[in-house]
LUMLODREN-518799 format. One record per residue (C-alpha): residue in one letter; y, z, x. Coordinates in pm, whole numbers, padded with zeros to 5 digits, always signed. Example, Ala and Ser with C-alpha at 12.3 -4.5 7.8 and 13.67 -1.06 7.14 Angstrom:
BEGIN
a-00450+00780+01230;s-00106+00714+01367;
This chain:
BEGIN
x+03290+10272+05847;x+03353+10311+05485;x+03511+10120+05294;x+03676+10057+04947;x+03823+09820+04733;x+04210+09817+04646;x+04296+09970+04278;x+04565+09973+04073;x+04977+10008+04242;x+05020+10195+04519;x+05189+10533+04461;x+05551+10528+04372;x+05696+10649+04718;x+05863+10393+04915;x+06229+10269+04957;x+06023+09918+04888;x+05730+09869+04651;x+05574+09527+04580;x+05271+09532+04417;x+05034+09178+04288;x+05347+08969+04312;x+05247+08600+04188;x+05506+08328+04272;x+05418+07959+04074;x+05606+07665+04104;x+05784+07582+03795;x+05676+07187+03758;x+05283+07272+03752;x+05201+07661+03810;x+05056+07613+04093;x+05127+07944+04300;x+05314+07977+04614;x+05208+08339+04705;x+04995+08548+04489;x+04864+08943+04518;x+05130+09044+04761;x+05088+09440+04849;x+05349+09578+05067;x+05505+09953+05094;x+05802+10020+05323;x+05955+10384+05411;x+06310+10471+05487;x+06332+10433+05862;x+06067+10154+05860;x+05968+09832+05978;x+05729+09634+05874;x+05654+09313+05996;x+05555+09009+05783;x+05376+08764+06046;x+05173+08436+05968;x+05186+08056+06067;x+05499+07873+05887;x+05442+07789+05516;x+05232+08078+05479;x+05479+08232+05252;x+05666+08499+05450;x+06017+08385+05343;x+05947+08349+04977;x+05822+08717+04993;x+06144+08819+05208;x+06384+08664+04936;x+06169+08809+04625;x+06312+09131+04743;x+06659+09070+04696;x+06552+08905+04356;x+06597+08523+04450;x+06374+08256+04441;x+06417+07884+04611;x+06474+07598+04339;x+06156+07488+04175;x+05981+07822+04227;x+05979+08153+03972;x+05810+08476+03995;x+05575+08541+03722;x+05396+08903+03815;x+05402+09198+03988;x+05631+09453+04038;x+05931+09468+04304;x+06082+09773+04316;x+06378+09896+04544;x+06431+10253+04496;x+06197+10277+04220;x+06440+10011+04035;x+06203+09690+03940;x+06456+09344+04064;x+06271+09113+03868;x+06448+09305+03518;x+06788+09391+03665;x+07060+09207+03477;x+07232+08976+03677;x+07555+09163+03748;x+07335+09453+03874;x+07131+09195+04065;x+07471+09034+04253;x+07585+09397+04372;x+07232+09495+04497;x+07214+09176+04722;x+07410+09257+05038;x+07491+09638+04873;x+07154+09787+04828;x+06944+09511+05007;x+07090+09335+05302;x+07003+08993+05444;x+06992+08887+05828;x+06942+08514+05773;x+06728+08314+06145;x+07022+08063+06204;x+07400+08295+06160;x+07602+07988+06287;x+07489+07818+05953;x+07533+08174+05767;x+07865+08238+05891;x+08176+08027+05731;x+08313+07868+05979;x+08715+07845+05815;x+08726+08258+05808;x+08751+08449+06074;x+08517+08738+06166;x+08730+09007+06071;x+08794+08837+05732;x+08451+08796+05669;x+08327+09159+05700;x+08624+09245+05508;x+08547+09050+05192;x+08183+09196+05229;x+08310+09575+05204;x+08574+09461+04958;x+08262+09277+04722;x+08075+09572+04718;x+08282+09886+04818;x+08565+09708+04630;x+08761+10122+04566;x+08786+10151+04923;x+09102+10083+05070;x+09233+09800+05312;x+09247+10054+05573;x+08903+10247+05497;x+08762+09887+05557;x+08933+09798+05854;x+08804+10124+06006;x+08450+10040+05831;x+08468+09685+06004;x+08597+09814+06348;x+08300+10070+06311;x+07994+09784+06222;x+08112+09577+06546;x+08094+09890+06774;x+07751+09948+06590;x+07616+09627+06718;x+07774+09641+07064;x+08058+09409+06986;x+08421+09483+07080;x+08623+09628+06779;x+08974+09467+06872;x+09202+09276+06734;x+09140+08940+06927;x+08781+08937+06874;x+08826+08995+06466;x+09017+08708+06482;x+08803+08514+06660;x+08600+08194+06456;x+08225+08162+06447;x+08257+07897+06683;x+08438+08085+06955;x+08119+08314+06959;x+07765+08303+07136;x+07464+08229+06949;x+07365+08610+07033;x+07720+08732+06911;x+07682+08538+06596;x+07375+08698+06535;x+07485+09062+06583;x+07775+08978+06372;x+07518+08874+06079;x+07377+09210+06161;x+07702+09378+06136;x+07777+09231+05817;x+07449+09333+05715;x+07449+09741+05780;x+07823+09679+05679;x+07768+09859+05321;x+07468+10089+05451;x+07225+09925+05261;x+06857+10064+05174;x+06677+09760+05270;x+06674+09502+05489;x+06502+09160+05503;x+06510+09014+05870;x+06423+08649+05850;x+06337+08544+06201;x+06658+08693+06325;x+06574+08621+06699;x+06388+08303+06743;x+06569+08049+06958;x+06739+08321+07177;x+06735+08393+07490;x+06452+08692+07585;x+06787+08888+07700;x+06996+08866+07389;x+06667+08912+07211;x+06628+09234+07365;x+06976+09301+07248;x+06926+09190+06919;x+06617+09405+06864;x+06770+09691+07045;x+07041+09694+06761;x+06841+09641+06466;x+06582+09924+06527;x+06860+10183+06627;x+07062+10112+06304;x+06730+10140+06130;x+06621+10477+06248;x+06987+10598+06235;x+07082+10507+05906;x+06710+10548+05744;x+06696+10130+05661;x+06385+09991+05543;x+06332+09690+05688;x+06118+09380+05643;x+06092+09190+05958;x+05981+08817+05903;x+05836+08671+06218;x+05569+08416+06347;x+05668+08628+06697;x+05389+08824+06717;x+05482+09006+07049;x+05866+09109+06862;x+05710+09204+06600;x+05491+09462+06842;x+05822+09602+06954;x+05999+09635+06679;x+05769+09707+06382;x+05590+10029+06242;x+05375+09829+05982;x+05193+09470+06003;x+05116+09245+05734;x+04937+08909+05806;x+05018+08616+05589;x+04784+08340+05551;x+04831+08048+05258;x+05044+08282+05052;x+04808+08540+05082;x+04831+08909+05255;x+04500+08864+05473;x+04549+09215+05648;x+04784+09503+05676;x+04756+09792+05842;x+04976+10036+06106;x+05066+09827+06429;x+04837+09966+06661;x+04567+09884+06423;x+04650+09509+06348;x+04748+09446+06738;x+04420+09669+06858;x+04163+09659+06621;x+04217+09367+06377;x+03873+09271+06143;x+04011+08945+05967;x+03956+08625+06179;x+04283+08492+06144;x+04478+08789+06265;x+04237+08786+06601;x+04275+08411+06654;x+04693+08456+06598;x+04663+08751+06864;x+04451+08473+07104;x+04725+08234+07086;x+04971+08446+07181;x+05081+08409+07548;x+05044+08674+07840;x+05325+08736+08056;x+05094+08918+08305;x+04887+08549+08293;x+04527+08779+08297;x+04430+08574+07944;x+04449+08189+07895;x+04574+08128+07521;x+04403+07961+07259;x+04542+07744+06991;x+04358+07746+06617;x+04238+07410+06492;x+04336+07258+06210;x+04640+07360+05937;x+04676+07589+05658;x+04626+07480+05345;x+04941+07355+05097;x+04990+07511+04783;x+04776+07306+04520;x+04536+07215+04779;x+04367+07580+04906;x+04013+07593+04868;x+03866+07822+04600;x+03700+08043+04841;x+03860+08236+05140;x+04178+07976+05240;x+04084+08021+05587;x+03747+07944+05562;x+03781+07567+05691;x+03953+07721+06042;x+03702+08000+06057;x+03435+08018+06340;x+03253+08317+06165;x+03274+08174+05752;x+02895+08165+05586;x+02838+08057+05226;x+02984+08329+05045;x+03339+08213+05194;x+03353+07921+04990;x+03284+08077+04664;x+03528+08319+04630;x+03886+08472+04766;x+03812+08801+04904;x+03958+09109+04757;x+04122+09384+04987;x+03922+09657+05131;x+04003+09961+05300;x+03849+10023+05616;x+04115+10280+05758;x+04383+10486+05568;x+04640+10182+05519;x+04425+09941+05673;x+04312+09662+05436;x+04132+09307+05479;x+04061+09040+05296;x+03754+08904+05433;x+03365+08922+05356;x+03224+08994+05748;x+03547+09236+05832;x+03270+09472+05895;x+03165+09159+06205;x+03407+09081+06308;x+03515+09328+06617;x+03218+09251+06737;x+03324+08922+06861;x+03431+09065+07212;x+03781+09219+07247;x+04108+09035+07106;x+04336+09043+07434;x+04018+09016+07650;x+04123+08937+07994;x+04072+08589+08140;x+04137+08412+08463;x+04467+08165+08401;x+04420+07821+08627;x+04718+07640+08712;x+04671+07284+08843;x+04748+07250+09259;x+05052+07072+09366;x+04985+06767+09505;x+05298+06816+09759;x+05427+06458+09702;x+05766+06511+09590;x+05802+06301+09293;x+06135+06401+09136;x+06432+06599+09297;x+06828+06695+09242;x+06966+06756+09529;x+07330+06975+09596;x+07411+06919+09199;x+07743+06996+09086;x+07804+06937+08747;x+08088+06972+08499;x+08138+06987+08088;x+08460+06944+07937;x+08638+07038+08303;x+08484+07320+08316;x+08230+07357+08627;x+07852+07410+08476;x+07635+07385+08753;x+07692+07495+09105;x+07488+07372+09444;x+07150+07281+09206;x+06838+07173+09391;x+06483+07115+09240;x+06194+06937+09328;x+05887+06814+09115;x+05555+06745+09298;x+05319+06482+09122;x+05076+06663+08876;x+05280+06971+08933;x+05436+07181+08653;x+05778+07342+08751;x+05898+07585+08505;x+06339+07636+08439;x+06415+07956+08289;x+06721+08185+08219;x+06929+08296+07943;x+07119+08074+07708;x+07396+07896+07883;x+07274+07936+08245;x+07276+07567+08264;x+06926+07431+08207;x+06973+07183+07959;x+07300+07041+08163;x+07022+07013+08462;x+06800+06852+08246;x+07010+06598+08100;x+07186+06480+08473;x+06840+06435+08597;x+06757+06210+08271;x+07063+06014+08340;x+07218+06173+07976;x+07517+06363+08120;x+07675+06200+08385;x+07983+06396+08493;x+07812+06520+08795;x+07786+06487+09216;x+07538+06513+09409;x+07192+06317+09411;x+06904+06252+09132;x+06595+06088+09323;x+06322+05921+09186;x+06032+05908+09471;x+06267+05766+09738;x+06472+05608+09504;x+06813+05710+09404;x+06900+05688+09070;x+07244+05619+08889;x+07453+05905+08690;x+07408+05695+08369;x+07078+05622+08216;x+07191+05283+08067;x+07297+05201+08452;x+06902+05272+08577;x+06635+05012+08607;x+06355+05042+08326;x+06112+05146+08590;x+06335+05452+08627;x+06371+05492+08228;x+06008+05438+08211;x+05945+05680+08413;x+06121+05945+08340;x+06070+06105+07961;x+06255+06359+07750;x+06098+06520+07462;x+06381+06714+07297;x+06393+07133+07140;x+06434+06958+06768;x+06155+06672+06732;x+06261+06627+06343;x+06662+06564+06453;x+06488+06302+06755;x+06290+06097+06561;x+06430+05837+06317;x+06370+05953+05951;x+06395+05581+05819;x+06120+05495+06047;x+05739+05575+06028;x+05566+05721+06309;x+05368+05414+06399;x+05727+05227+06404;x+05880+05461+06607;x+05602+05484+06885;x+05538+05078+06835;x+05950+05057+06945;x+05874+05269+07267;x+05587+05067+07329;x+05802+04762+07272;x+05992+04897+07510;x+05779+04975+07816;x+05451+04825+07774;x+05362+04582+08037;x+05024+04519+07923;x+05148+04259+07655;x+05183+04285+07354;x+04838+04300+07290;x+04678+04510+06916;x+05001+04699+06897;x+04888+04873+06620;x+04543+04940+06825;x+04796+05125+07090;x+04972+05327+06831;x+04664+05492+06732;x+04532+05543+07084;x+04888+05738+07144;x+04856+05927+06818;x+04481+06029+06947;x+04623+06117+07356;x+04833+06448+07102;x+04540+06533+06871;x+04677+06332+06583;x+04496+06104+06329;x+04546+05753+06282;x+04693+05844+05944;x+04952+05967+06051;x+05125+05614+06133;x+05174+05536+05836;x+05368+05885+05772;x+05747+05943+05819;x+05879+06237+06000;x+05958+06472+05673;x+05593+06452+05589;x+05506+06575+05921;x+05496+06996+06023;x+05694+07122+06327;x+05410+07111+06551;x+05297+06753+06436;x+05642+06649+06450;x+05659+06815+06837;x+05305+06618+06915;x+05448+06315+06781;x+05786+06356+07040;x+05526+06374+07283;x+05318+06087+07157;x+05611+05901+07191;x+05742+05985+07544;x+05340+05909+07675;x+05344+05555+07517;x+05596+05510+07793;x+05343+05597+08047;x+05553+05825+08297;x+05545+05952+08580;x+05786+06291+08471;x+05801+06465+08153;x+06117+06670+08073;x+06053+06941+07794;x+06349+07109+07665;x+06274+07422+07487;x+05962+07199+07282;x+05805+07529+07206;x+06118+07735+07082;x+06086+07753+06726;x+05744+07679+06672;x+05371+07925+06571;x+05247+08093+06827;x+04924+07878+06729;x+05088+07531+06728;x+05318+07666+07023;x+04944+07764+07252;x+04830+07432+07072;x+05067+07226+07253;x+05046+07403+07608;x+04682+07300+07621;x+04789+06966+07491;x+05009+06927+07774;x+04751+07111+08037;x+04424+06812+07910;x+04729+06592+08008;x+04850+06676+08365;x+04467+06667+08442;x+04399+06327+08274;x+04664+06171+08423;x+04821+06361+08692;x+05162+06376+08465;x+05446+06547+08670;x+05668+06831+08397;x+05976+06990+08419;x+05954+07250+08151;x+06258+07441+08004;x+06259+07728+07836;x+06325+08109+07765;x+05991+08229+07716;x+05868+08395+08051;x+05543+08456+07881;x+05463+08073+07788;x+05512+07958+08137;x+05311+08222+08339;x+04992+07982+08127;x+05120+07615+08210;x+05346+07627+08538;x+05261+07615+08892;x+05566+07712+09024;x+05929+07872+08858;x+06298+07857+08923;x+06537+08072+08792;x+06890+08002+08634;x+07172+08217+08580;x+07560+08102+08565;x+07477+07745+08699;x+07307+07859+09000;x+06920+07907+09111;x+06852+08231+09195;x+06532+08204+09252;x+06207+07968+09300;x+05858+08006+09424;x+05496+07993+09291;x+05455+08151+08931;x+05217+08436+09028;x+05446+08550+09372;x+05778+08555+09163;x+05646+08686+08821;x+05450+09003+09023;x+05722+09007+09349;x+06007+08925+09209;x+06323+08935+09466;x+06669+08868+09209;x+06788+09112+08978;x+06820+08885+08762;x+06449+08767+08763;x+06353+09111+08735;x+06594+09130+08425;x+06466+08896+08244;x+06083+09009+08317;x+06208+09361+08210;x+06352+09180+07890;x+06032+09013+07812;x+05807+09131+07478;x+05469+09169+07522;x+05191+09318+07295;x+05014+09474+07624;x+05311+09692+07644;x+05425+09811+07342;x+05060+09918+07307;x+05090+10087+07658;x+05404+10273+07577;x+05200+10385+07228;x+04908+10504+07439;x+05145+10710+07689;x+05359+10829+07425;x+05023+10964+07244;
């Protein structure tokens, strides 16, 4: 295959153009993201994928001509429309943000205000930048945006608060406030993660109609790598502030050459369960601290010599495909990215060691959960899926004794246990952990991490008191932490470190049952496959019993032995992971399978569509 080096700016077609933008920090220069390359059409999607901190955000907001505090750009070009952002004068710059470039932020309950009502604020959005329209031209204009997104254009829902809305209807009003003034470009930043796979499907649905329909070019930010095969027309890989590889999507999800986009694509979970996943070691480098050869190089399993001396410039190996490595040509000889594998799930023992029995449950008088019953085996994973509010979490927290407005029976072994968790023994307490979605709102930020697992040993450790510091770093080792990281307080930690130490924390215990509420939500695929093979080396090592929440379908067909399915407070369905994910009997199973991105097929539907 030959290849060639990248020269000079792309040609001057696209509805966005960036070309060698260099982003410093103002205190010391050191650069955030540097030699960014991207080219979007009208009608286009391109998604921007990488680890966090690689830089994807910064590049999102460069196109609407912002920059966080402390940063500044200081080369390139960013054009919109052949119009460079970075010399627009400022009133110019305030009516292209939200006018010519729109902006779906990841969290639209923060977004929204919450004093206006919904109606108000897509009004004052036309009004800022369609401000010689009339009241009624918006109203119609406003009315029209909801029934874009699927929303209901009456009265009572325009004067409904954020607040009164779903997490899924706040988002599609962000994205109704975003095609509100028919802009040319639009920067996605993580619109879906944290949503159910069903309003996600929803949520994508939307965006790529009003895309192709209205001839928006989008930039789709996104550590999602299986969204990003459904949505997007154009991949680029982040890596350290870098562009490591770009190409058309069924080149980067088929055919990758850089190492880092094949190891992302190994940690991404397989809903049909034929693949294991595969976390990548170690982190990415922090701005200030990147090697001076390829950043990646440290993580690599194929560097050599040359990787260390030098960053790699971009090649061309296809029309549009380019990579930033030295042994790109190698690479794809490595064996197949989505090679098939055999999954193994660990046995049930059959000992029931945790079960809710005929749960009815309630939440500010209204009824939440209706008949429940669940059962845990010892060393057994039992997955809990369903859509947001189909009462998982309200499950979770009656069997850990946090909500307590329920009837019907929590059992522990033989032993009953009390609605209130103050009102259990310690045994019970002890035995029964829960790592929560949001490590960094769980753990104390005025304590370090050896304090706060030194409390829990405090707590529950029978063995004396012993070299407590001694057990602190033996907990921190169980996760795949280092011994530094005692000394370290929760803000200095990443998401998946700070996830690893919630679990670090909930082990020092020593239970018997783990219950993990959505741990894996908003985290990397490769910190997110990380952590399932944490928890896997776990159940083996000590025959740990988990009850495992979540909305990824995908995730679960790699760590759980069995499933049971939630919808409206009820289980619908329960049975070994492999019989209900390939026979499933409930619609609603079959719903949310249906729902479920995969890279296997959006690749399929390319290859029958071809």
């Amino acid at each position: 295959m030959s290849a060639s080096t990248e020269q000079g700016p792309p040609a001057r077609t696209g509805a966005v153009e960036v070309h060698n933008l260099r982003i410093e920090l103002v205190r010391d220069g050191t650069d955030v993201v540097d030699g960014i390359v991207i080219e979007v059409f009208a009608g286009e999607v391109l998604g921007l994928v990488g680890e966090s901190g690689s830089g994807k955000t910064t590049v999102g907001m460069a196109l609407m001509g912002y920059c966080r505090p402390g940063g500044h750009v200081v080369g390139g070009d960013v054009l919109i429309d052949g119009h460079d952002v970075r010399t627009m004068p400022s009133g110019e710059l305030r009516r292209l943000r939200g006018g010519t470039v729109a902006y779906i932020p990841q969290d639209p309950g923060t977004a929204l205000n919450p004093a206006l009502r919904i109606g108000r604020q897509l009004s004052e959005m036309l009004e800022a930048h369609q401000g010689s329209a009339s009241e009624q031209e918006r109203d119609a204009r406003v009315r029209e945006a909801l029934e874009e997104v699927a929303l209901p254009p009456t009265d009572e829902f325009l004067k409904r608060y954020p607040h009164q809305l779903s997490g899924g209807q706040q988002q599609r009003v962000a994205i109704a406030m975003a095609f509100a003034c028919r802009p040319h470009v639009i920067v996605c930043d993580e619109p879906t993660t944290g949503l159910d796979v069903t309003t996600q499907a929803r949520v994508l649905q939307t965006i790529r109609e009003l895309c192709q329909n209205h001839r928006v070019a989008a930039l789709y930010v996104s550590h999602d790598l299986a969204v990003v095969a459904e949505l997007a027309d154009k991949v680029a890989v982040m890596y350290a502030g870098r562009i490591v590889e770009r190409g058309s999507r069924e080149v980067i999800f088929s055919t990758p050459r850089h190492p880092y986009t094949r190891r992302l694509l190994r940690a991404v979970p397989d809903l049909e369960g034929k693949r294991p996943i595969e976390g990548i070691p170690g982190h990415a480098p922090l701005p200030g601290s990147r090697p001076q050869g390829c950043f990646f190089e440290p993580r690599c399993l194929h560097a050599v010599a040359r990787c260390r001396e030098a960053f790699p410039e971009a090649v061309q190996y296809e029309p549009g495909h380019w990579v930033c490595c030295y042994r790109a040509d190698e690479t794809p000889q490595d064996g197949p990215v989505l090679a098939p594998g055999r999954v193994e799930t660990a046995a049930s023992a059959g000992e029931v060691v945790l079960a809710a029995e005929h749960l009815d449950a309630r939440y500010q008088k209204r009824q939440t959960l209706f008949d429940v019953n669940l059962s845990v085996a010892r060393n057994e994973c039992l997955a809990l899926v369903g859509e947001s509010g189909s009462g998982k979490t309200t499950l979770a927290r009656c069997i850990s004794g946090l909500h307590h407005d329920y009837t019907g029976t929590v059992k522990l072994g033989e032993s009953t246990l009390a609605h209130r968790a103050r009102q259990r023994s310690a045994e019970a307490r002890q035995r029964i952990q829960y790592i929560f979605q949001n490590p960094y709102a769980s753990l104390n930020p005025r304590r370090t991490i050896g304090q706060t697992i030194a409390r829990q040993l405090a707590l529950f450790d029978h063995n004396g008191k012993g070299d407590r510091h001694q057990r602190v770093e033996q907990c921190l080792e169980r996760v795949a932490l280092s011994a530094k990281a005692a000394d370290r307080y929760p803000d200095q930690l990443s998401g998946g470190e700070r996830q690893r130490v919630a679990i670090a924390r909930a082990l020092a215990a020593e239970p018997s049952v783990l219950v993990c509420d959505e741990i894996t939500s908003a985290l990397d695929v490769s910190v997110q496959a990380a952590i399932v093979e944490l928890l896997g080396e776990l159940r083996k090592q000590t025959g740990l019993s988990i009850l495992f929440i979540t909305h990824n379908l995908a995730l679960i067909r790699t760590i759980a032995d069995r499933v049971s399915v939630m919808t409206g407070g009820r289980i619908v369905e329960t049975g070994p992971i492999n019989e209900v994910f390939e026979a499933p009997k409930a619609d609603y199973t079959k719903q949310l399978l249906a729902n479920t991105p995969t890279i296997e097929a959006a690749l399929g539907r390319d290859d029958r569509a071809g």
